[in-house]
N, C-alpha and C positions, 0 to 999 in steps of 0.2 A: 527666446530659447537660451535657456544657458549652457556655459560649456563645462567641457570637462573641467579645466581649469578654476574655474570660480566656484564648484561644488568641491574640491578638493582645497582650497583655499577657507573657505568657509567649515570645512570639518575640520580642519588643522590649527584654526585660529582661536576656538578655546583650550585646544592641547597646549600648544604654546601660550596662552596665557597661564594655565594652570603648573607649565612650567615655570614660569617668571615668577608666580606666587609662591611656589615653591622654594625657588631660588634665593628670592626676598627674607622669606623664613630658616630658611639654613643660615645666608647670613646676619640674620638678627640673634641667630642664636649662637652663633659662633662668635659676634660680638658681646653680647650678654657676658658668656662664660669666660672669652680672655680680660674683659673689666671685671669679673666678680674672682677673677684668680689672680688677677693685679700684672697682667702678662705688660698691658699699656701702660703702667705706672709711669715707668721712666723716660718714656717718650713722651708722655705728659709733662711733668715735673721739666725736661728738658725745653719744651714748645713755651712752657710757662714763664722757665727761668729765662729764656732768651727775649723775652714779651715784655717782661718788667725788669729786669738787671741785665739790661743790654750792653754792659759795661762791663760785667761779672761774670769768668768762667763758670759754667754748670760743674758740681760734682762729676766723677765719672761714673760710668755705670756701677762699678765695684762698688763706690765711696757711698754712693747710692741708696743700694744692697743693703750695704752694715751700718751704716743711718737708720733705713728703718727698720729693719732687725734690731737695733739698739733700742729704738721709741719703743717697738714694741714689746720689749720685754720689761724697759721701765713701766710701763704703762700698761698692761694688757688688755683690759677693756673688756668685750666679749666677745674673745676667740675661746676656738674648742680646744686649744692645745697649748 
């Protein structure tokens, strides 16, 4: 005989998977969009600079900024603006 317990366990347990898929998906997608807006750049660039020139202050975040604001306007590439 089963109880209450285990039939209320068993209905609930593809909800909450289908929550966690969910959830999985939001933050895939919230990642996606702050790397494709360059939000993580400079905690990259920072993670990186301290990885290989661990000798070397990192620019700061400003100096950062108008570095590649600079490149890119030498350089534009294929942006839309």
């Amino acid at each position: 005989m089963t109880s209450t317990v285990d039939r209320t366990d068993a209905a609930t347990s593809p909800l909450r998977a289908l929550w966690s898929a969910l959830g999985r998906v939001g933050r895939g997608i919230r990642w996606y969009m702050t790397t494709l807006m360059g939000d993580t750049a400079y905690a990259t660039y920072v993670a990186h600079h301290r990885r290989h020139h661990p000798d070397e202050e990192p620019l700061t975040e400003r100096q950062f900024w108008r570095q590649r604001m600079d490149d890119q306007d030498r350089n534009p590439g294929a942006r839309c603006c």
